[in-house]
Backbone atoms as SQL, in Angstrom:
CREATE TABLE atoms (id INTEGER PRIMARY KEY, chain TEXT, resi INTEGER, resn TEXT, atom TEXT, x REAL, y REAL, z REAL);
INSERT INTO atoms VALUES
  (1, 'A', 1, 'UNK', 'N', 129.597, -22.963, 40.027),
  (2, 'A', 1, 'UNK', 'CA', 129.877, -21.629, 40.498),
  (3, 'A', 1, 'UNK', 'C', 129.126, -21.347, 41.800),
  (4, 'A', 2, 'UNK', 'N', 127.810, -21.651, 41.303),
  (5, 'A', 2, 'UNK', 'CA', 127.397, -21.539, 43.179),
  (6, 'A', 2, 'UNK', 'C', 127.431, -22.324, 44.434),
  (7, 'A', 3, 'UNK', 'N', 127.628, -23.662, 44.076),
  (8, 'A', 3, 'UNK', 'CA', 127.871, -24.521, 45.082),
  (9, 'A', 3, 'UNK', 'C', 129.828, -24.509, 45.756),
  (10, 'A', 4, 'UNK', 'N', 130.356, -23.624, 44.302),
  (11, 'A', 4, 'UNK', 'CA', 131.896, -23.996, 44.740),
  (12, 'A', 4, 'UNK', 'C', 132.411, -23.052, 45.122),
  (13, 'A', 5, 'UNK', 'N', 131.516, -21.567, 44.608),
  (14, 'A', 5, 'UNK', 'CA', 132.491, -20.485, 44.999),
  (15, 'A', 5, 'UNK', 'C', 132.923, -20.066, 46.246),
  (16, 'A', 6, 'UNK', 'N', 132.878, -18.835, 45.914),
  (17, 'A', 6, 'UNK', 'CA', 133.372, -18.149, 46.893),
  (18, 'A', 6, 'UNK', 'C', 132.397, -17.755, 48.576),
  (19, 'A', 7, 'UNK', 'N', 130.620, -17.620, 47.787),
  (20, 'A', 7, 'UNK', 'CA', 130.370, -17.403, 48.918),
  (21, 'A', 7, 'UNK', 'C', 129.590, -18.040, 49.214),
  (22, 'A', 8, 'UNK', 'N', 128.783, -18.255, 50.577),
  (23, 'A', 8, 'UNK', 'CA', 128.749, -19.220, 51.262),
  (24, 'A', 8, 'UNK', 'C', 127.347, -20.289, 50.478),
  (25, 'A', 9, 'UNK', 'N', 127.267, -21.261, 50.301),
  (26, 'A', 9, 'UNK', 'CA', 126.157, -21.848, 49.430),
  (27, 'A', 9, 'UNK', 'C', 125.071, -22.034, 49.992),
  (28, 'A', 10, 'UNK', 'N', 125.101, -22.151, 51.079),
  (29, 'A', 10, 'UNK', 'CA', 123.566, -21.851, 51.924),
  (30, 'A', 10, 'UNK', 'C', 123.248, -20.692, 52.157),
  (31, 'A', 11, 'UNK', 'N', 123.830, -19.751, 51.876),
  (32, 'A', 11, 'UNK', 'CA', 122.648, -18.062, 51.768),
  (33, 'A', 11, 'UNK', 'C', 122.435, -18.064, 50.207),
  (34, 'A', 12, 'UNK', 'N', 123.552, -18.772, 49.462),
  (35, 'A', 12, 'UNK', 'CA', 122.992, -18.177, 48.159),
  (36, 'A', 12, 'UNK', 'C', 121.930, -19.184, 47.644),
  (37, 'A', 13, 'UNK', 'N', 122.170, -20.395, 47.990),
  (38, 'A', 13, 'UNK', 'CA', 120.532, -21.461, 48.158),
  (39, 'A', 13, 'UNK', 'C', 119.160, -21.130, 48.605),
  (40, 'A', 14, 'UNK', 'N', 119.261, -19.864, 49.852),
  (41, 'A', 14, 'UNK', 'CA', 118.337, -19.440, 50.692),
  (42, 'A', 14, 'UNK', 'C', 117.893, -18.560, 50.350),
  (43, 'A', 15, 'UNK', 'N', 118.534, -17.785, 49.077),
  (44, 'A', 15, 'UNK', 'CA', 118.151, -16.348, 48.237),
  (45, 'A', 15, 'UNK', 'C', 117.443, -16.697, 47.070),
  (46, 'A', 16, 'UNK', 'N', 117.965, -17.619, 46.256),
  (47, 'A', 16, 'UNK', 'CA', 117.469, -18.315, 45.205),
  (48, 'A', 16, 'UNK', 'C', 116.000, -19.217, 45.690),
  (49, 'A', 17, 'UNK', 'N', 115.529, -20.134, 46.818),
  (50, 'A', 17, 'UNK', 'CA', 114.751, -20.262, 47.072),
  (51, 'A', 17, 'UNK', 'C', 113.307, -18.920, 47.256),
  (52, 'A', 18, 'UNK', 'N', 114.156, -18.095, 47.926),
  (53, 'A', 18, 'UNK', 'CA', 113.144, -16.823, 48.145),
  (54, 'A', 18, 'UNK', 'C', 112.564, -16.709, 46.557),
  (55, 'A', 19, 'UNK', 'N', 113.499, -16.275, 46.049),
  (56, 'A', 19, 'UNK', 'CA', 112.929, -15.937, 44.706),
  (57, 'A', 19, 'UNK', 'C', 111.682, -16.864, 43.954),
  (58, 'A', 20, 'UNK', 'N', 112.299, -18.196, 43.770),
  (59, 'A', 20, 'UNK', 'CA', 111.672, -19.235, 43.300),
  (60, 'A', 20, 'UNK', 'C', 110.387, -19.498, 44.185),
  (61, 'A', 21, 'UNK', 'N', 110.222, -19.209, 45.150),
  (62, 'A', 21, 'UNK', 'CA', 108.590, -18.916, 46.130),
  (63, 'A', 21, 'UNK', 'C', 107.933, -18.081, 46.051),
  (64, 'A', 22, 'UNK', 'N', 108.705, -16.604, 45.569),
  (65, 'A', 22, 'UNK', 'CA', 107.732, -15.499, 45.509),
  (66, 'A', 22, 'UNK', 'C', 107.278, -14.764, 43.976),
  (67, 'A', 23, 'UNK', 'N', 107.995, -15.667, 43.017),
  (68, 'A', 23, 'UNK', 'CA', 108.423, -15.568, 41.651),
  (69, 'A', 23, 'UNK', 'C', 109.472, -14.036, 41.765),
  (70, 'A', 24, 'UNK', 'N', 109.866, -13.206, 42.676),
  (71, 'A', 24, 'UNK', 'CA', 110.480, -12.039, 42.061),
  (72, 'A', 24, 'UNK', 'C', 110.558, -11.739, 43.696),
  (73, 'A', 25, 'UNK', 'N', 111.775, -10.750, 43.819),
  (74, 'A', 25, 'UNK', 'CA', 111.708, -10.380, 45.182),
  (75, 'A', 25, 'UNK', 'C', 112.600, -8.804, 44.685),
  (76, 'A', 26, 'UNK', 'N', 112.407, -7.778, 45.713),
  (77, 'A', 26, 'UNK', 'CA', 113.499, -6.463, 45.330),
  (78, 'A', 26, 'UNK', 'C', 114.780, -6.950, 45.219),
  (79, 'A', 27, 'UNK', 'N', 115.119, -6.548, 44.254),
  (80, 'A', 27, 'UNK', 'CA', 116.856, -6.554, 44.003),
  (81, 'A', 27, 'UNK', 'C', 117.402, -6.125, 45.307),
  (82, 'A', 28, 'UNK', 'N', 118.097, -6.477, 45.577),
  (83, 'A', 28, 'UNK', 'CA', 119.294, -6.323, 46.695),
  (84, 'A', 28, 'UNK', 'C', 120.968, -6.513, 45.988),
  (85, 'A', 29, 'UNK', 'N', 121.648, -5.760, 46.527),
  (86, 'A', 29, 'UNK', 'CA', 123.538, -5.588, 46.187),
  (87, 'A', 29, 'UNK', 'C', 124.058, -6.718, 46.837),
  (88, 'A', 30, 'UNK', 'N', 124.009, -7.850, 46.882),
  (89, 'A', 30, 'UNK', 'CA', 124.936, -8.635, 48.025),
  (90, 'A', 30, 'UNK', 'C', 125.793, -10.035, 47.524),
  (91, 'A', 31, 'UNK', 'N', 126.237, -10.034, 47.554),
  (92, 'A', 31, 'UNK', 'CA', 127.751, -11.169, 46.965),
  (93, 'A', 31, 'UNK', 'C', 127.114, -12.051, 46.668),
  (94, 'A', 32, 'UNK', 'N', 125.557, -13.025, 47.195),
  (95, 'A', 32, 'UNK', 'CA', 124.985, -14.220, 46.992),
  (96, 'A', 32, 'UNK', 'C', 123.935, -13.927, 45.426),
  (97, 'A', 33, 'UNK', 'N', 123.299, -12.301, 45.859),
  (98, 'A', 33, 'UNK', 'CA', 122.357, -11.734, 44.426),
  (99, 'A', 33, 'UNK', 'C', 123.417, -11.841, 43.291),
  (100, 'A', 34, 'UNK', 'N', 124.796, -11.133, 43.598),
  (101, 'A', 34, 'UNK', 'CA', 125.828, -10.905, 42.302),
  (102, 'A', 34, 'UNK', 'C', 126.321, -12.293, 41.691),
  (103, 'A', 35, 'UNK', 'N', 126.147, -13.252, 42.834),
  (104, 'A', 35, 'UNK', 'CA', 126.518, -14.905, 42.295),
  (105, 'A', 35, 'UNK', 'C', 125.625, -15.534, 41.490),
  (106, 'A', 36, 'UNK', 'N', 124.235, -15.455, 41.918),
  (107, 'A', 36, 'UNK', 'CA', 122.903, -16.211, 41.245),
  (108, 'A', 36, 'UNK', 'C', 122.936, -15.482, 39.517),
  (109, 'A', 37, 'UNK', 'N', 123.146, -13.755, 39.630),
  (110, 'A', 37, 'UNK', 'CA', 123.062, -13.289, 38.657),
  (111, 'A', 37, 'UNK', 'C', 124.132, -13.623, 37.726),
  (112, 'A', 38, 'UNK', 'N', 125.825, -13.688, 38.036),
  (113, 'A', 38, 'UNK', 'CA', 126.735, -13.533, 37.211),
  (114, 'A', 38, 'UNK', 'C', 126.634, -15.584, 36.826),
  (115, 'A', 39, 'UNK', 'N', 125.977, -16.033, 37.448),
  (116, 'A', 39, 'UNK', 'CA', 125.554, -17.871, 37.043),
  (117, 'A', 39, 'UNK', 'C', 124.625, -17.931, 36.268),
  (118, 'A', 40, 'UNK', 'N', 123.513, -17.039, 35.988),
  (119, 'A', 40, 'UNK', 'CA', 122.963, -17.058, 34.882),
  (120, 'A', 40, 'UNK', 'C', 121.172, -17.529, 35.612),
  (121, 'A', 41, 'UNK', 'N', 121.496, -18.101, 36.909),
  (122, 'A', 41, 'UNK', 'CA', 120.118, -18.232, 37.092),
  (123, 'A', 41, 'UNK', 'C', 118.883, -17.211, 37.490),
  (124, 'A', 42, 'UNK', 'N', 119.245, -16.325, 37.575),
  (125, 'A', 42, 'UNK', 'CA', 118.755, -14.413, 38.042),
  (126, 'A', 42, 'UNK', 'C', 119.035, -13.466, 37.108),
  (127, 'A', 43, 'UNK', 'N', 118.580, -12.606, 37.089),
  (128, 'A', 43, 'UNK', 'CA', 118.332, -11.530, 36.127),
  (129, 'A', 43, 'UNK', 'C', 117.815, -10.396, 37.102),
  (130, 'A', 44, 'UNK', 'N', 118.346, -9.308, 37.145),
  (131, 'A', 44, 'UNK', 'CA', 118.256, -8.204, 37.777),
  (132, 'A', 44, 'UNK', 'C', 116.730, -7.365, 36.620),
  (133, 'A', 45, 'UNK', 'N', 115.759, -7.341, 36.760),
  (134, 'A', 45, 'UNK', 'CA', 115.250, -6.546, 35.288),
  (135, 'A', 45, 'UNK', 'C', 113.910, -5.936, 36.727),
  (136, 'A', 46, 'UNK', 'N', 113.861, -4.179, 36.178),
  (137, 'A', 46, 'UNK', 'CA', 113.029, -3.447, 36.641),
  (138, 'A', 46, 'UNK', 'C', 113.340, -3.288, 38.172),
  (139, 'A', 47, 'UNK', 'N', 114.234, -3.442, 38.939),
  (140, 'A', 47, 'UNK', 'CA', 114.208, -3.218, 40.346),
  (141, 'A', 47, 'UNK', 'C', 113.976, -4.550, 41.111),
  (142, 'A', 48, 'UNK', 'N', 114.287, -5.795, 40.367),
  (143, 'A', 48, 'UNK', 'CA', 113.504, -6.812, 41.301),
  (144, 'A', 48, 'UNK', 'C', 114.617, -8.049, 40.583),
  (145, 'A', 49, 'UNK', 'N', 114.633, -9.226, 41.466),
  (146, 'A', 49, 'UNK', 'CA', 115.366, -10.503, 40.959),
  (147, 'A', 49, 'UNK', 'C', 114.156, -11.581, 40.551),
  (148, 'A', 50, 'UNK', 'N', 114.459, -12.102, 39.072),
  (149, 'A', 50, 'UNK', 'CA', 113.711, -13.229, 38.878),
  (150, 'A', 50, 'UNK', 'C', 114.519, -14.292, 38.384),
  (151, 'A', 51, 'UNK', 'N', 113.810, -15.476, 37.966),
  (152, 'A', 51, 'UNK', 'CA', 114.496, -16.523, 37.607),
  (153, 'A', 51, 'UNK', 'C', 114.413, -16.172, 36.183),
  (154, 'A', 52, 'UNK', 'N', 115.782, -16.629, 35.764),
  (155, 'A', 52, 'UNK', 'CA', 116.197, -16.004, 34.106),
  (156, 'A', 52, 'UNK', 'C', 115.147, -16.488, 33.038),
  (157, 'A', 53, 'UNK', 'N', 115.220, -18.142, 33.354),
  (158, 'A', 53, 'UNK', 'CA', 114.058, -18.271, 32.637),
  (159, 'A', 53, 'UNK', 'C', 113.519, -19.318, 32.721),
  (160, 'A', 54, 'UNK', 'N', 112.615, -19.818, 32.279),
  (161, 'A', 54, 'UNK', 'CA', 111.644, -21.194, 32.998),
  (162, 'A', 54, 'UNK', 'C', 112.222, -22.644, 32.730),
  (163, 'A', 55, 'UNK', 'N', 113.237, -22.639, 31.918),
  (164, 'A', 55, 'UNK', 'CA', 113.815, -23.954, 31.847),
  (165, 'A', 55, 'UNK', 'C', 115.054, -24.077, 33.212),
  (166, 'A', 56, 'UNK', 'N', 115.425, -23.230, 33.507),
  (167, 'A', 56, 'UNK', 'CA', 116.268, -22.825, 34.979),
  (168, 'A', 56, 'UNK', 'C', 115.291, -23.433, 35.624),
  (169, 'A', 57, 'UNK', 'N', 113.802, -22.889, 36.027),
  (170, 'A', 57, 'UNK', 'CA', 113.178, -22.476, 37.471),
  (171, 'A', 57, 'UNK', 'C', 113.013, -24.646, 37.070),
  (172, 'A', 58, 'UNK', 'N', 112.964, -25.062, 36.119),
  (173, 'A', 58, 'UNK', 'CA', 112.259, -26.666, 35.718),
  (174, 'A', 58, 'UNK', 'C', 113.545, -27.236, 36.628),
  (175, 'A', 59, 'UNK', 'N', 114.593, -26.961, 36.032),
  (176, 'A', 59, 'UNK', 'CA', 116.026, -27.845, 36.382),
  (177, 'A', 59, 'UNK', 'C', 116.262, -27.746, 37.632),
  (178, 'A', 60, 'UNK', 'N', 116.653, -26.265, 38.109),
  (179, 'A', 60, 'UNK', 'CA', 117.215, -25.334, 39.701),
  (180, 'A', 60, 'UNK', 'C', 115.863, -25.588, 40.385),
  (181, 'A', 61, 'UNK', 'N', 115.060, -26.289, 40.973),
  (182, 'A', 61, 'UNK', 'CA', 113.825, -26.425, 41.811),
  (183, 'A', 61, 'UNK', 'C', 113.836, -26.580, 43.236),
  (184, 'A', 62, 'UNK', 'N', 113.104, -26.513, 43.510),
  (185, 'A', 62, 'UNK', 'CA', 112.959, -26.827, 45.382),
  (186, 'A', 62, 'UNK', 'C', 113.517, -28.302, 45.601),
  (187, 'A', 63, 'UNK', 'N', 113.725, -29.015, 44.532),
  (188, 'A', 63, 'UNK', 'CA', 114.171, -30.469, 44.689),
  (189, 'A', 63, 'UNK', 'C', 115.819, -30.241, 44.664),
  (190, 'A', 64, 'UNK', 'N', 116.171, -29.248, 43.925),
  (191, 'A', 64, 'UNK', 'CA', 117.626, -29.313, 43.306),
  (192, 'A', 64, 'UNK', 'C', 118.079, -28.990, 45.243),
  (193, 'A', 65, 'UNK', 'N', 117.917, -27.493, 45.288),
  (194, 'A', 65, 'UNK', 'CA', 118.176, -26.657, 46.353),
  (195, 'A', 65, 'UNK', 'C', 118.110, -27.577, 47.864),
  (196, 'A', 66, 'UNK', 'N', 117.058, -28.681, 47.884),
  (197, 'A', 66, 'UNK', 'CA', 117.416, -29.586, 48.729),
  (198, 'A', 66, 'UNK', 'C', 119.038, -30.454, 49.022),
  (199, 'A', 67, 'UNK', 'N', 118.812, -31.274, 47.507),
  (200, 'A', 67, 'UNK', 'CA', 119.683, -31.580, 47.598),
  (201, 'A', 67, 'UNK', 'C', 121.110, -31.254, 47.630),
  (202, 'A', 68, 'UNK', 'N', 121.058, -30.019, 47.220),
  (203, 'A', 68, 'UNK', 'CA', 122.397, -29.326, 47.367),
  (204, 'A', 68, 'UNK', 'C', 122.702, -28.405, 48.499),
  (205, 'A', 69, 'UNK', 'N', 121.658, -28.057, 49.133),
  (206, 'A', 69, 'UNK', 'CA', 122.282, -27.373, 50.834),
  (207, 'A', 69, 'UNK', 'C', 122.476, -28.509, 52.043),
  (208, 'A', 70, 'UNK', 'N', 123.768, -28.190, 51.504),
  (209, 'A', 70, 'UNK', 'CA', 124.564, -28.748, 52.930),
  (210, 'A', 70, 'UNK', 'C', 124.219, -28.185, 54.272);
């Protein structure tokens, strides 16, 4: 879903990294936040985006996100 969809996979790689560096960043409305979230790797909770849950942040890593931005 995120590498195939619809929107572009290097902002939504570049959003998901943010997160995964800062553990949590403010929620934001934007087609790449609504992708990470409706994929299961984000969770919108209290005003802020985190990683859903720690077996994600193990698998989805700074290693994955390499290899998958084109």
């Amino acid at each position: 879903r995120i590498l195939e969809g619809e929107c572009e996979p290097s902002k939504i790689l570049a959003l998901y990294r943010q997160v995964l560096q800062l553990k949590q960043i403010s929620a934001v409305d934007t087609p790449e936040a609504r992708e990470l979230i409706l994929s299961g790797l984000l969770i919108k909770q209290q005003g802020y985006l985190k990683v859903h849950n720690q077996i994600y942040e193990l698998i989805f890593n700074h290693s994955w996100i390499d290899d998958n931005n084109r």
